[in-house]
C-alpha positions as a LaTeX table, in Angstrom:
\begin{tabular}{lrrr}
\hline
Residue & $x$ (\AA) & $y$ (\AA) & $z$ (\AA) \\
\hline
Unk1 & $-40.88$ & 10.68 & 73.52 \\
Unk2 & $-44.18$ & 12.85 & 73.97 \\
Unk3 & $-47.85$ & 11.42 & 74.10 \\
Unk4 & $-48.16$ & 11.28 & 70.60 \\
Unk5 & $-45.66$ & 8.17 & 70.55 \\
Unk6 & $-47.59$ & 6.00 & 73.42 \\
Unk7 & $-48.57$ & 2.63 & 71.81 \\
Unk8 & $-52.62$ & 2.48 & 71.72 \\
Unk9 & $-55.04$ & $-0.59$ & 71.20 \\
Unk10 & $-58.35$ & $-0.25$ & 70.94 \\
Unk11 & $-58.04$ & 3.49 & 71.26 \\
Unk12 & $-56.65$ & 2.91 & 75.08 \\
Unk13 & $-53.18$ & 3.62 & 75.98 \\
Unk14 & $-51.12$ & 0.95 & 77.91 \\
Unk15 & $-51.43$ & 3.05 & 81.31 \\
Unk16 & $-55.25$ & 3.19 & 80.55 \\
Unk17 & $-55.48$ & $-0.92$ & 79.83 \\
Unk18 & $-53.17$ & $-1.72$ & 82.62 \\
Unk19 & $-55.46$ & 0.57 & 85.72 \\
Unk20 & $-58.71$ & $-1.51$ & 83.46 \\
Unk21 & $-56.86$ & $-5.16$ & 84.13 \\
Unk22 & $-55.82$ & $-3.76$ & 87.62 \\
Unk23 & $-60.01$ & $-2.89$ & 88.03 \\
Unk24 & $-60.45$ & $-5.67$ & 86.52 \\
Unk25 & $-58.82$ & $-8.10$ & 88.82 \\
Unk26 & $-59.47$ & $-6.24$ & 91.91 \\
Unk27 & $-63.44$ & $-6.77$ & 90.90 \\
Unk28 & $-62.95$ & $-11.10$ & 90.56 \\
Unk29 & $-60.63$ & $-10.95$ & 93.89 \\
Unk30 & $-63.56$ & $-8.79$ & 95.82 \\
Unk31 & $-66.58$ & $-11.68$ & 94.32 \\
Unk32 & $-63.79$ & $-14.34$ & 95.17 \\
Unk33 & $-63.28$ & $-13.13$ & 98.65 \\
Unk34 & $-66.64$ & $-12.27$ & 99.40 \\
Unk35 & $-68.03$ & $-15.73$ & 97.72 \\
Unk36 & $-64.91$ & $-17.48$ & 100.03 \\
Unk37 & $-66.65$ & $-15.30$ & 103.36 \\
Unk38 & $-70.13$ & $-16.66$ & 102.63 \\
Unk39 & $-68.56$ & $-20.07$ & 102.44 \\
Unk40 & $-66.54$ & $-19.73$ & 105.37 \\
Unk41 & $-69.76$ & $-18.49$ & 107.37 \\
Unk42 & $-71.86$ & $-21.51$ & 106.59 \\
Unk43 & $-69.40$ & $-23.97$ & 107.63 \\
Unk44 & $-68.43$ & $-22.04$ & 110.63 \\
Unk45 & $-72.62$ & $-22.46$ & 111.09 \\
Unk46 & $-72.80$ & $-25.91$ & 110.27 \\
Unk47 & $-69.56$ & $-26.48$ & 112.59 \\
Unk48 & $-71.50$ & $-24.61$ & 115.50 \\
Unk49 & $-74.44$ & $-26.47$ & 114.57 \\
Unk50 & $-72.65$ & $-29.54$ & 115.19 \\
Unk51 & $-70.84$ & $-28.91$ & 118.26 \\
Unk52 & $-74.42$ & $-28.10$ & 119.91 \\
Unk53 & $-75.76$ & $-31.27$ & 118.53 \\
Unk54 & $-72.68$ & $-33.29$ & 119.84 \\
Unk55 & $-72.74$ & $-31.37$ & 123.33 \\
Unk56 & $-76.71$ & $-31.79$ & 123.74 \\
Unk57 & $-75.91$ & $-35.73$ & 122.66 \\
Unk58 & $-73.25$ & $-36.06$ & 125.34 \\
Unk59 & $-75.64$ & $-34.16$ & 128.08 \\
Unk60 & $-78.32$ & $-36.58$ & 126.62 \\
Unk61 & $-76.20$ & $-39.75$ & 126.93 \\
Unk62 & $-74.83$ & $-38.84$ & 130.42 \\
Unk63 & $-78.71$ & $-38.47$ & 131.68 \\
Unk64 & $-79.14$ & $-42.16$ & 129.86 \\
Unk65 & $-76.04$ & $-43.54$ & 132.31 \\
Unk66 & $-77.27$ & $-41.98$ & 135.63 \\
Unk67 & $-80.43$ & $-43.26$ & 134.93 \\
Unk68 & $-79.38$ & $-46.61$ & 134.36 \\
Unk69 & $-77.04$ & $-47.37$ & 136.88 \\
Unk70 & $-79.95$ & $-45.74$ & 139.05 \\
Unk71 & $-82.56$ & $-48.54$ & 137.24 \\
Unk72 & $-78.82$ & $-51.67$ & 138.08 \\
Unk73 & $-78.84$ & $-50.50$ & 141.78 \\
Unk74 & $-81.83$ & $-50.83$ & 142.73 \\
Unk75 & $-82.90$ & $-53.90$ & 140.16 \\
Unk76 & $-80.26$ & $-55.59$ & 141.99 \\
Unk77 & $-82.13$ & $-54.94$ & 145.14 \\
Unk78 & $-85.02$ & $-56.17$ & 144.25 \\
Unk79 & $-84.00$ & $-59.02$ & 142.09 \\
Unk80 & $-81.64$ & $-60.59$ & 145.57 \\
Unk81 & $-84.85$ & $-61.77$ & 147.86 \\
Unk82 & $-82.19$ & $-61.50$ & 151.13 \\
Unk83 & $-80.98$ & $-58.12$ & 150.86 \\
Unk84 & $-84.29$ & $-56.94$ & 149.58 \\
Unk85 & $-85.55$ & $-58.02$ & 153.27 \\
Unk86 & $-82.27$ & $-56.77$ & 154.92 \\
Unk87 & $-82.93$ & $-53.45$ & 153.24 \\
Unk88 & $-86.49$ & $-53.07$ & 153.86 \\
Unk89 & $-86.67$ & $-54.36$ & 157.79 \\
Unk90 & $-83.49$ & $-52.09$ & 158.13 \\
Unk91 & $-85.24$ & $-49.40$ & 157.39 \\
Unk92 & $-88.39$ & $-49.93$ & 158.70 \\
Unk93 & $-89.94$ & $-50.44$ & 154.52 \\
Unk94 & $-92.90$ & $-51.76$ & 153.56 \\
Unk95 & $-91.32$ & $-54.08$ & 151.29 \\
Unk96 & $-94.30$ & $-54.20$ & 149.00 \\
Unk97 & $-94.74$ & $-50.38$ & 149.29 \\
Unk98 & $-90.88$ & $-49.82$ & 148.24 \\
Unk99 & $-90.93$ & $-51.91$ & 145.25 \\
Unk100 & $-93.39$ & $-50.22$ & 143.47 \\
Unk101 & $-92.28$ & $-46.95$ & 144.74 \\
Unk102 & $-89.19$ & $-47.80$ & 143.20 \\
Unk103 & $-90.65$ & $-49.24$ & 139.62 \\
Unk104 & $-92.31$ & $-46.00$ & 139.58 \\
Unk105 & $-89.32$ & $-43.98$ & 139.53 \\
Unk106 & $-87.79$ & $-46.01$ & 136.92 \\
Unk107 & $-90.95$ & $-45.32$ & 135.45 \\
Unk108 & $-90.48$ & $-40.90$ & 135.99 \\
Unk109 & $-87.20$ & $-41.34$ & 134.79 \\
Unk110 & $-87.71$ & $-43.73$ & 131.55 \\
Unk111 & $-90.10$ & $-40.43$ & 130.62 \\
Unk112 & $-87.63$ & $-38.01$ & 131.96 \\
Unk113 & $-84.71$ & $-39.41$ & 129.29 \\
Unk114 & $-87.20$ & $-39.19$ & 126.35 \\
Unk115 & $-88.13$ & $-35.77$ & 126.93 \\
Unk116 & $-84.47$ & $-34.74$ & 127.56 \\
Unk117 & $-83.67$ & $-36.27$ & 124.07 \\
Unk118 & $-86.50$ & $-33.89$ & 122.82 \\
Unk119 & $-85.03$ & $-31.09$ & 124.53 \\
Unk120 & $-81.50$ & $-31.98$ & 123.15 \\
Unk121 & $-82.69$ & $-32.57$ & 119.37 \\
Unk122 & $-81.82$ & $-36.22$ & 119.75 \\
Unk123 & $-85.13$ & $-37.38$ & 118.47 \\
Unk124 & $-87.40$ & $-35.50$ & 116.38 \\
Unk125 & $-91.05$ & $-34.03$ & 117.81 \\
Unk126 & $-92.37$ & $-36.11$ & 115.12 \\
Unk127 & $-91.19$ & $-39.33$ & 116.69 \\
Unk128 & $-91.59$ & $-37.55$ & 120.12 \\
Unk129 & $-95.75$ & $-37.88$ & 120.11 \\
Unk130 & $-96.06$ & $-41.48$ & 120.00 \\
Unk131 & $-93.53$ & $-41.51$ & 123.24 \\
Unk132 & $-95.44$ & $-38.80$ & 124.61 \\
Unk133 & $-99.20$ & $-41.01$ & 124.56 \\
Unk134 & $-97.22$ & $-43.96$ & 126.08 \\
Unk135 & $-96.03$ & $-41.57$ & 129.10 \\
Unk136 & $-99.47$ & $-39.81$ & 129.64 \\
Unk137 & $-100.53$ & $-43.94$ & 129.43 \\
Unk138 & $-97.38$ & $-44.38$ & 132.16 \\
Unk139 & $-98.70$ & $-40.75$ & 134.49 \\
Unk140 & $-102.12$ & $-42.49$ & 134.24 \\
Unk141 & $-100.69$ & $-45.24$ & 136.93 \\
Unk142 & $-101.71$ & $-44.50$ & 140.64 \\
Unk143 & $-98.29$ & $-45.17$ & 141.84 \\
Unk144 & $-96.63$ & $-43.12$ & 139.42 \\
Unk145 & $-98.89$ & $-40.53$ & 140.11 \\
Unk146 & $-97.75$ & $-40.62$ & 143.69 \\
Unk147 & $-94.70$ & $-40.48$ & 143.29 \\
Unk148 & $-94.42$ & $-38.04$ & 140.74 \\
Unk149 & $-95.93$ & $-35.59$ & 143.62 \\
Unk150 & $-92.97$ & $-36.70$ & 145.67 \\
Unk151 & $-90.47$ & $-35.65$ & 143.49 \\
Unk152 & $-91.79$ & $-33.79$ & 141.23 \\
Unk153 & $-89.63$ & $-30.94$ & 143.18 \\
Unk154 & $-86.39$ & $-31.85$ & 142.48 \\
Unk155 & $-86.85$ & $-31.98$ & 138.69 \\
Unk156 & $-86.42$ & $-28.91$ & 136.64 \\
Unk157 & $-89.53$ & $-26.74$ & 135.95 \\
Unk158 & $-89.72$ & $-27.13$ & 132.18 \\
Unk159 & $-89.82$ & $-30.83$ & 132.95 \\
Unk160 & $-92.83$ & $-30.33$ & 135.36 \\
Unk161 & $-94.39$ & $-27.83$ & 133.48 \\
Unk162 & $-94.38$ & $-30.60$ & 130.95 \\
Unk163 & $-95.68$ & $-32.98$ & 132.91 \\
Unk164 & $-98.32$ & $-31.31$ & 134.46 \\
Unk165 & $-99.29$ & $-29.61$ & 131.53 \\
Unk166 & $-99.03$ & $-32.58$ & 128.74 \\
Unk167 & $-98.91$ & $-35.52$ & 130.21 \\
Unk168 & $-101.41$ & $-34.96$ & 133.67 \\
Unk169 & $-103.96$ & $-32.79$ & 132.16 \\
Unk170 & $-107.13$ & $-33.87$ & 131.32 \\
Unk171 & $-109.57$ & $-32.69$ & 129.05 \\
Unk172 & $-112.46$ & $-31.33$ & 131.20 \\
Unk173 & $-115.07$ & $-33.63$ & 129.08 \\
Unk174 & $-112.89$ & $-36.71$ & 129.87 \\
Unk175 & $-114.14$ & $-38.83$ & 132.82 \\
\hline
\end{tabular}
């Protein structure tokens, strides 16, 4: 059994067409696994993607809750006439003075949530410039104003920077 006796097709031995199939299927398993890695990578991306989205949602909807049992505790002040007074004279309020002082925060914070949903990707910057005119409208109110200089220290400095750069300024021609 010498070389002469080897079995040939198309000119190639069986050891030569077995090491071709072997290149052969180590070639489609590479494309496979590297077509399976780029696969793998965008849903691993989309997954991530998600998470972020869902996290920024949760942050965004936890900001929405404070807020409103913030806007419940004190609209149940305002809205029971008795302790309203109790509250006020108890600590030495102008009862007028502390209303709006109040409305105005709701007012800060109503402003506050829709730029945090910005922020968070909750609502588009499309959508975000029509809310935007109706809070420079809301930062155009005296009270608000006032208020936003008291506490304009306790919120974060992209959200003042936003608000004294977007919503306060004024366009030097403006009256």
């Amino acid at each position: 059994m010498n070389g002469e006796s080897t079995i040939k097709l198309w000119g190639l031995s069986i050891t030569d067409l077995t090491a071709l199939l072997m290149i052969g299927l180590t070639f489609v398993t590479t494309v496979a696994n590297i077509l399976l890695w780029i696969s793998t990578r965008q849903t691993v991306k989309l997954l991530i993607g998600q998470i972020r989205h869902q996290v920024a949602t949760d942050y965004s909807e936890a900001q929405h809750t404070l807020v409103d049992v913030h806007r419940e505790l004190f609209l149940g002040i305002l809205n029971n006439q008795k302790l309203l007074e109790s509250f006020t004279n108890a600590n030495g309020l102008d009862r007028n003075d502390w209303e709006l002082e109040k409305i105005s925060a709701f007012l800060v914070n109503q402003v506050l949530l829709g730029y945090l949903h910005l922020r968070n990707g909750i609502i588009s910057p499309s959508h975000f410039e029509g809310f935007k005119r109706d809070a420079q409208d809301v930062f155009a109110y005296k009270t608000v104003c006032s208020h936003w200089q008291k506490v304009r220290v306790a919120n974060s400095e992209e959200f003042r920077r936003f608000v004294d750069t977007e919503l306060l300024w004024q366009d030097p021609g403006t009256p």
